[in-house]
Phi, psi and omega in degrees: 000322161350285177290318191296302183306330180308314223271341165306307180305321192277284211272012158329279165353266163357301188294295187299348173253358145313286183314296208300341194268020169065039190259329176305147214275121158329311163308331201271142158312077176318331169259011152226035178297139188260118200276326174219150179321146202296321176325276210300351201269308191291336207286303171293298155342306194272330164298354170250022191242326212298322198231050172213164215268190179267158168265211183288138150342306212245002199295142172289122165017127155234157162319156159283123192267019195277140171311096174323159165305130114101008178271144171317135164326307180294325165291351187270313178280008139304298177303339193275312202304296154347302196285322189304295173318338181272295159329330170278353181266346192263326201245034206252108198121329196271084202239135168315191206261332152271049173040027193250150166332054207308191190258152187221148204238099196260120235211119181286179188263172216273348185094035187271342171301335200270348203104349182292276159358107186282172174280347193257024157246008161264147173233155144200223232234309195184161175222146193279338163180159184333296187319337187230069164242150190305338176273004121323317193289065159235153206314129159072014185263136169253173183272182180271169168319309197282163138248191200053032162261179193286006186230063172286187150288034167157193191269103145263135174290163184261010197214152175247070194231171164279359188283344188296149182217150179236140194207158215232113154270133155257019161052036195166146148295110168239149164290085202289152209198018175171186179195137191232153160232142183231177129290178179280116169293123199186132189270003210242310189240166196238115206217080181191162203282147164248350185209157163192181165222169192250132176242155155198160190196154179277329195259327190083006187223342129283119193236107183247124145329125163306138174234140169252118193035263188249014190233133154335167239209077188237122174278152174268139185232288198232126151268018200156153222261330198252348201244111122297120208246132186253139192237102175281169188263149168300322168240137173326180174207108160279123194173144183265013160205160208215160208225146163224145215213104183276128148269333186210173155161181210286123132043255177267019148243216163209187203280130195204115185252130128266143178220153181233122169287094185273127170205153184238106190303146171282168160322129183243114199263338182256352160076055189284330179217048166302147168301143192266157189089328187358120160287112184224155140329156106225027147238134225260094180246168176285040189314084145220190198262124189261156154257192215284298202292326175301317185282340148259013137315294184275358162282332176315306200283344163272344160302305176311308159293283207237075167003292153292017184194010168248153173209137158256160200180142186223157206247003169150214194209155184255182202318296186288358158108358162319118203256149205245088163274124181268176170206147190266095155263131188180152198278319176237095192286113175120007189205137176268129196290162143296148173079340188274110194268141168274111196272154126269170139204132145246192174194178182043043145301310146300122179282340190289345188267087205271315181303331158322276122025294172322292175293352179250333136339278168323333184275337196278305201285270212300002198257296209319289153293071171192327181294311203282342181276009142121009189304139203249329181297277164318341198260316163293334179285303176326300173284002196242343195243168160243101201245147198230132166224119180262121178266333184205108182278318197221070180294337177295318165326290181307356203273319173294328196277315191288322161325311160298318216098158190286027151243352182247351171331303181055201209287315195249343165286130241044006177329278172262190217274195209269346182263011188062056203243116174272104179283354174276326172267023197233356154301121172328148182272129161258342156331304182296286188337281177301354159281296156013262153331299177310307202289327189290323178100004161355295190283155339282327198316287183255003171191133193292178182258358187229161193048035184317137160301154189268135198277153159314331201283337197280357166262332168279148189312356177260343205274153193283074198240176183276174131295341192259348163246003149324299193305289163344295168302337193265356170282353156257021182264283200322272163274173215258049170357184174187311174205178195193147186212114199246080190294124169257205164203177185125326180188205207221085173190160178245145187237150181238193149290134009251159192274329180253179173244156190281338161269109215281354139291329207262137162279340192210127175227162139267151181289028247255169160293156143341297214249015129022290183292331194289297189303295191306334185265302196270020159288324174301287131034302197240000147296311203269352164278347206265135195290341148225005162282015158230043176262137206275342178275023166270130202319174177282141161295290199242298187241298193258139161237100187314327177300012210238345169273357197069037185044025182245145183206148150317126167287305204302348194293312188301311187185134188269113165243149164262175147096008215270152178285350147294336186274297180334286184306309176303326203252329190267336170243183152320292182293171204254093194233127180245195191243132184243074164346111185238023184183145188269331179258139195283334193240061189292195207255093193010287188300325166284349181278005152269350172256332148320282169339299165294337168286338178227017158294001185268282189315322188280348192264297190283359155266351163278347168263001167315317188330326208275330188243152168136209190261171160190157213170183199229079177271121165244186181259124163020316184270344162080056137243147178304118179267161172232152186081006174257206196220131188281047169293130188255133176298151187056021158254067184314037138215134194264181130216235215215087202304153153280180210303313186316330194095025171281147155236191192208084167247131148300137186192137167291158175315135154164180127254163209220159182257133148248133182255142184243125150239149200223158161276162195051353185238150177304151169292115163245148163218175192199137165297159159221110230249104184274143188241169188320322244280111179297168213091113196295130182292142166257171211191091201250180183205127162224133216260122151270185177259152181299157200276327177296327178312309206273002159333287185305321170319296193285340160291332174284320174306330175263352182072047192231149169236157185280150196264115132000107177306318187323308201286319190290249186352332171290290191300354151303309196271334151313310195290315219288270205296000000 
C-alpha cells in the first residue's frame, strides 16, 4: 500500500506541475480542472468556514485602499490608515474561535448592480414569473409602475419553502467575502428575506454551507424591502460560484431578493475566462471617492497646477453651511470674453447620485493635464470656451449617502437637501405660465416666448425653495450660459426639455420644445459617443430601453415633473440645458470609476463642444457699442433669445439657413439670413442696429426739456379751437 500511495502522491505532483508549466488543453474549463481531489477541495472550504461567528448586518462598507493614479505616498498612507479604522468598526465584535480579530479582505462587489454580471450568470431554484425571474435580483434594481410585467422588482421564488436558492456564476474563481441584500422593490407588496445561508462550489453540482463551528452559518438579513444589508464571511471563501439559500422571511410577504456579491477574483493564469470588453485607463487621475474637504483639496491642487486657465469660486452655501464650489476653466479666467460662449456642467443635485459628482472632478484633472502636455483638441476647447464645472450642487445630501457607502447607500439616501427638498424639481414651474400666455394669445405681443419672469411667490422668504437652488438661480442670472449639462444616475439616457407635460393629467407625454430639433441632436451627441447608452445588445438598467431611442428621451415622454432645472434653464435664459444619466448604479463603487470614466470621457468633451454650433455674433449701435438685451429671434422658431451686457449672443442651430431678425428699445428692426454649417464652429452673424426715429424724437426733447405732445392732446386742443 506504501508504493501505491508514493506513486499517487508523484503523479498528484506531476499533475500540478503540468497545470503550472501551462500544458493543459485549451478546450478543457480551466477552473474546472480538479487541481486537487474534490474531497480536499470541500475539505478547505470547510476548515475556512467552521470557526467564525456571523457579522454585523448593517456594517458599514469599505474602500479601496489601493494608492490612487498619480497621488502621493504619503496621501495613499492617510487612506489606507483611515480605510484600517474603518475595517476595524466594520468587523467590530466579530471575533474567531481564539477571540482575536480575523482577518478581512477588502473586496468590491462582483457587479451584478453596474451590470457586469450578465442575466445569464444568475440562477435560481424557481420564479414566480419571467418579471420576478433571477435576473431581476440585483441590488437596487427597480420595478415598473404595473406590477406583474416583464420588469418587476427583485427575484421572487415560485414557492415559499426552504428549499428555494438564488445563484451567482462568477464564471472565475473569487474570493468571496460578504453579501448585500434588499427586498422586492414594489409600491404594491411588501417582500422580502430575513434570514438565509450562503452555499458554494466550484462545480455547481457539489455544495458546502458556510458554518459557525460544526452548525450551519444563518446571516440575519432585510428587515424592510429598501435599506441594504451587508453580511460580511467570517473568512474570505474561494469558489465560482455562489448560493443564497432565504430560511425565513416576511410574515405577509414571500421570498423576494435583490443581491450584490462583495469578491475579489483569483489569479488567472490562463485568462480562461477573462472579461470580454474588459476597460482600463491610462490616465492619471485620482479615481476614488471624495469627500467635501478632498474635493476642495484636489480642486485647489489642479488650481494650483494650471494657474492661467483656472479659478476657483463658490456660487453660494447649502443648508448645513457647506460652500457649493465651481471651478472656471478659461484662457482668461474671471472674465466674460466677447464673443466667448459660456458652458456648465453640473452634478449632485441628488447627493446619492455620486458618479456625477466623480466624473466632473476627473474631468477638471484631465483638461488640466492635457492643457499643459500640449493637447491642440483641449487647448482649442479652453481657449475659445469659458467652461464652469459645479460637482456638488447637494453636498449635504452626499454626505448621508457616503456615511452608508456606495453598497448600503440604497436607492434614495441623500437624495434630498438637508431640508427634504428634490433640488432638481424645485425650480418655478414657468411651464405654466407660458402655456398660459399661449392660450390667452399673449405671444409675443403682450408675453415674450423667452425669459419668463420668475412668480413673486417663488422669491419670497416663506416660499418652499432649497438654499441651494436660491444659490443656482441667482448663478444663472449671473452669467450669460449658452448650453449646460447636469450629471445624474440611476440609469443610462440623456434627457431633454421640457420635462413636465402640458396635460396635467398624463404621466408621461411627450412634450417637445420650439428647439426641439436642437434638443435632440444634442441629446444625441453625447448618447452616441457614450460607450453604452446606444450599444445595442445591453441590458435595461431598471425598466426601460433607451437604447431603442438612441439612448435619448423627452422628459415628459419618460416622467412628467414641473419646476425641473432644464425646463427652468430653457424658458428663464439663455441655455440649453439637459440632463445626462450616466450610470444604472448611482453610488458605484471605487474600483468602477476607471471604467466609468472611459465611458463618458468622450462624451462630456464633445457636448461641450456643441457649444460652438449654430450662430453667434455682436449686435450693435452706430456708434459700434454693444446694446444688450436685445432679442434674437429666428423665423419659424417660437423662441427667441437675448444679448449679454456686451451685445454678444450665442443661438444654438442645426445646419441649414435661417432669417434672424434683431430687436432692441429705442433701435430700428434688422435681419438678415444666416447660414450654419457641419463644421463645428459657430457662424457669425453680426448686427448694427440705427435708432428708431421715435428714440431719437424723444432723445431731442428731452435734451431741450420739453416733453413730447401726444395726438390724443393735439385732438383735444383742435376741438377746443373748433368750438
Amino acid at each position: 500500500m506504501m508504493w501505491l500511495r508514493t506513486l499517487l502522491l508523484l503523479g498528484l505532483v506531476g499533475r500540478l506541475l503540468d497545470e503550472c508549466s501551462g500544458h493543459s488543453s485549451e478546450d478543457e474549463d480551466y477552473y474546472m480542472q480538479e487541481l486537487l481531489s474534490r474531497e480536499h477541495y470541500q475539505r478547505v472550504l470547510e476548515d475556512r468556514a467552521t470557526d467564525g461567528r456571523q457579522t454585523p448586518t448593517r456594517a458599514k462598507p469599505r474602500s479601496s485602499a489601493s494608492k490612487p493614479a498619480g497621488g502621493s505616498d504619503t496621501a495613499s498612507a492617510r487612506s489606507v490608515s483611515k480605510k484600517s479604522e474603518k475595517n476595524k468598526k466594520a468587523v467590530k465584535g466579530v471575533r474567531d474561535a481564539e477571540g482575536v480579530f480575523p482577518e478581512r479582505d477588502d473586496c468590491p462587489p462582483l457587479g451584478l448592480e453596474t451590470l457586469k454580471i450578465d442575466d445569464f450568470q444568475l440562477h435560481a431554484s424557481s420564479m414566480r414569473h419571467y418579471g420576478l425571474g433571477p435576473h431581476r435580483g440585483r441590488l437596487n434594481i427597480q420595478g415598473g409602475l404595473y406590477e406583474d410585467d416583464l420588469y418587476d422588482g427583485g427575484w421572487c421564488a415560485g414557492r415559499n419553502d426552504p428549499l428555494q436558492w438564488f445563484e451567482v456564476d462568477a464564471r472565475r474563481l473569487m474570493k468571496f467575502t460578504g453579501v448585500v441584500t434588499q427586498g422586492r422593490s414594489s409600491l404594491w407588496s411588501s417582500d422580502w428575506v430575513s434570514s438565509y445561508k450562503v452555499l458554494l462550489s466550484n462545480d455547481s453540482h457539489s455544495w458546502v454551507t458556510l458554518k459557525n463551528g460544526s452548525r450551519d452559518l444563518i446571516f440575519s438579513a432585510n428587515r424592510e424591502k429598501e435599506i441594504p444589508v451587508l453580511n460580511l464571511f467570517p473568512k474570505p471563501v474561494v469558489a465560482r460560484y455562489i448560493r443564497i439559500n432565504p430560511r425565513s422571511w416576511y410574515s405577509s410577504g414571500s421570498i423576494c431578493m435583490r443581491v450584490e456579491i462583495m469578491g475579489c477574483p483569483m489569479p488567472d493564469p490562463n485568462n480562461y475566462y477573462r472579461r470580454r470588453n474588459e476597460v482600463t485607463t491610462t490616465d492619471n487621475l485620482d479615481f476614488r471617492h471624495h469627500s467635501y474637504k478632498e474635493m476642495r483639496q484636489l480642486m485647489k491642487v489642479v488650481n494650483e497646477m494650471c494657474p492661467n486657465i483656472t479659478r476657483i469660486y463658490n456660487i453660494g452655501k447649502s443648508y448645513n453651511g457647506q460652500k457649493l464650489y465651481a471651478i472656471e476653466i478659461s484662457d482668461n479666467p474671471g472674465e466674460h470674453e466677447l464673443g466667448e460662449p459660456e458652458f456648465r456642467y453640473t452634478a449632485g443635485s441628488h447627493g446619492n447620485e455620486v458618479l456625477g459628482r466623480e466624473l466632473l472632478l476627473l474631468l477638471m484633472q484631465f483638461m488640466c493635464q492635457e492643457y499643459l502636455s500640449g493637447n491642440t483638441r483641449i487647448r482649442r476647447l479652453v481657449h475659445e470656451t469659458r467652461i464652469h464645472l459645479l460637482p456638488s450642487i447637494n453636498p449635504d445630501g452626499y454626505e448621508k449617502a457616503s456615511e452608508a457607502g456606495s453598497e448600503l447607500s440604497g436607492w434614495s439616501l441623500g437624495r434630498w437637501s438637508q431640508d427634504g427638498l428634490d433640488i432638481h424639481h424645485n425650480f418655478p414651474d414657468l411651464n405654466s405660465v407660458l402655456w398660459e400666455a399661449e392660450a390667452q394669445k399673449w405671444v409675443p405681443r403682450k408675453f415674450h416666448n423667452h425669459h419668463v419672469p420668475i412668480p413673486d411667490w417663488y422669491r419670497s422668504t416663506n416660499a418652499t425653495v432649497a438654499v441651494e437652488t436660491r444659490a443656482l438661480v441667482s448663478w444663472m442670472e449671473k452669467i450669460p450660459f449658452v448650453l449646460g449639462g447636469n450629471l445624474q444616475g440611476g440609469e443610462l439616457v440623456v434627457t431633454f426639455p421640457f420635462d413636465r407635460t402640458r396635460s396635467v393629467t398624463a404621466l408621461r407625454e411627450a412634450t417637445p420644445t420650439a428647439d426641439d430639433h436642437v434638443f435632440r441632436w444634442l441629446a444625441f451627441s453625447y448618447a452616441s459617443t457614450h460607450r453604452l447608452m446606444t450599444h445595442a445588445s445591453r441590458r435595461v438598467c431598471h425598466t426601460d430601453d433607451f437604447a431603442k431611442e438612441d439612448g435619448t428621451i423627452n422628459g415628459a415622454s419618460w416622467h412628467t415633473a414641473a419646476g425641473s432645472m432644464n425646463d427652468f434653464s430653457y424658458l428663464h435664459t439663455n441655455c440649453f440645458e439637459l440632463s445626462m444619466y450616466v450610470g444604472c448604479d448611482k453610488f458605484p463603487h471605487e474600483t468602477e470609476l476607471p471604467e466609468e470614466w472611459e465611458n463618458n470621457r468622450e462624451s462630456l468633451l464633445v457636448f461641450m463642444e456643441q457649444v460652438h454650433r449654430g450662430i453667434k455674433g455682436v449686435v450693435r449701435d452706430v456708434q459700434g457699442k454693444g446694446i444688450a438685451n436685445a432679442i434674437i429671434a429666428v423665423d419659424g422658431i417660437n423662441h427667441d433669445i437675448r444679448t449679454a451686457s456686451d451685445g454678444d449672443y450665442w443661438r444654438l442651430l442645426n445646419p441649414g439657413e435661417y432669417r434672424v431678425t434683431v430687436r432692441a428699445e429705442g433701435f430700428s428692426v434688422s435681419s438678415k439670413v444666416c447660414a450654419v454649417g457641419y463644421d463645428i464652429g459657430a457662424s457669425s452673424c453680426d448686427f448694427v442696429l440705427g435708432r428708431s426715429n421715435l428714440s431719437r424724437i424723444r432723445e431731442i426733447m428731452q435734451k431741450f426739456n420739453k416733453q413730447p405732445i401726444s395726438m390724443r392732446q393735439r385732438l383735444r386742443q383742435r376741438r377746443l379751437l373748433d368750438t
